[in-house]
N, C-alpha and C positions, 0 to 999 in steps of 0.2 A: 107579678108579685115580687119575686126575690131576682128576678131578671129585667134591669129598666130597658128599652128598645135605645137602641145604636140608630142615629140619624146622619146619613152623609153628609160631609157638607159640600157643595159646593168650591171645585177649585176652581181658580179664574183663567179664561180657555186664553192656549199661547196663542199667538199673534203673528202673523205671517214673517214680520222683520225678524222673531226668534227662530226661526226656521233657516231662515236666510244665513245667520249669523253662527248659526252652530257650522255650516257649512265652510265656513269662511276660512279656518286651519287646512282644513281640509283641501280646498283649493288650492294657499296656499304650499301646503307640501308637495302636491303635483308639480307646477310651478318650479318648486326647486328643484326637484330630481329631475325634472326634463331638462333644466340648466346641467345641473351636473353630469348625469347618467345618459342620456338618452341623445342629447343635441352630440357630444364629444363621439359619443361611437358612431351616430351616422354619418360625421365627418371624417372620423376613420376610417371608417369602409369605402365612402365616395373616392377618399383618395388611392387606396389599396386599387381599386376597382380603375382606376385611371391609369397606375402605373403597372399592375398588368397588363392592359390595354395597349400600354408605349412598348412594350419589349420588344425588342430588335436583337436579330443577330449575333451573334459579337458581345454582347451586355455580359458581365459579368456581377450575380447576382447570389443571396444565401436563400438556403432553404428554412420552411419553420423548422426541420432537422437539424439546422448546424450544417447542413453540406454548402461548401463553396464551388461555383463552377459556371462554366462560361457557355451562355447558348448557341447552342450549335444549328439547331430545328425548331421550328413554333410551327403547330399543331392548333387545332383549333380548343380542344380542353387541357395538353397534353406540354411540354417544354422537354426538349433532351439537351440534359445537361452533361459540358467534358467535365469532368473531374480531376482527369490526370491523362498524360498520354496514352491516348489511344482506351480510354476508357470512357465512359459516355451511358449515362442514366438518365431513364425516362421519368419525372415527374409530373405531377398535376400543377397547370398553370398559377392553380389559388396555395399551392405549397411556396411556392416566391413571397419572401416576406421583405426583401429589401432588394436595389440594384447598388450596386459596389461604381465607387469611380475609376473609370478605365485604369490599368497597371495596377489592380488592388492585388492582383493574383499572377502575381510570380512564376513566368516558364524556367 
């Protein structure tokens, strides 16, 4: 009477290609941060993981600390390092963030 009936209508159903396409940002953002973010650190670590692997004797090398000092013993998780005469600290292998060129470290 004073209320006419509400008839839906009919929306037109998406289509598999809109589906696809809404996706397609999305992919690409993946894409990019695997470029950016993701490829560069596995490259960093491979190499990290290689030159602990090389250390020898005698290397003179820094800590993630800031400590400079030259190895003395390799251990198998383990590096002692001299610091200073007759002074010598045990670090963890993956604490080595860099090896120094021979004479970097001054007796």
């Amino acid at each position: 009477m004073f209320i006419s009936n509400a008839f839906a209508q009919g929306a037109p159903a998406a289509g598999a290609g809109d589906g696809l396409l809404s996706l397609l940002p999305l992919v690409g953002m993946f894409v990019v941060l695997y470029f950016i973010m993701i490829r560069p650190q596995m490259k960093r670590q491979k190499e990290h993981k290689a030159m602990i692997e090389a250390l020898a004797k005698g290397d003179e090398v820094v800590t993630n600390g800031g400590l400079l000092g030259r190895v003395t013993r390799l251990g198998e998780s383990y590096v002692h390092l001299e610091v200073a005469s007759g002074v010598e600290l045990q670090v963890q292998r993956h604490a080595v963030v860099q090896v120094l060129p021979k004479g970097t470290i001054g007796k």
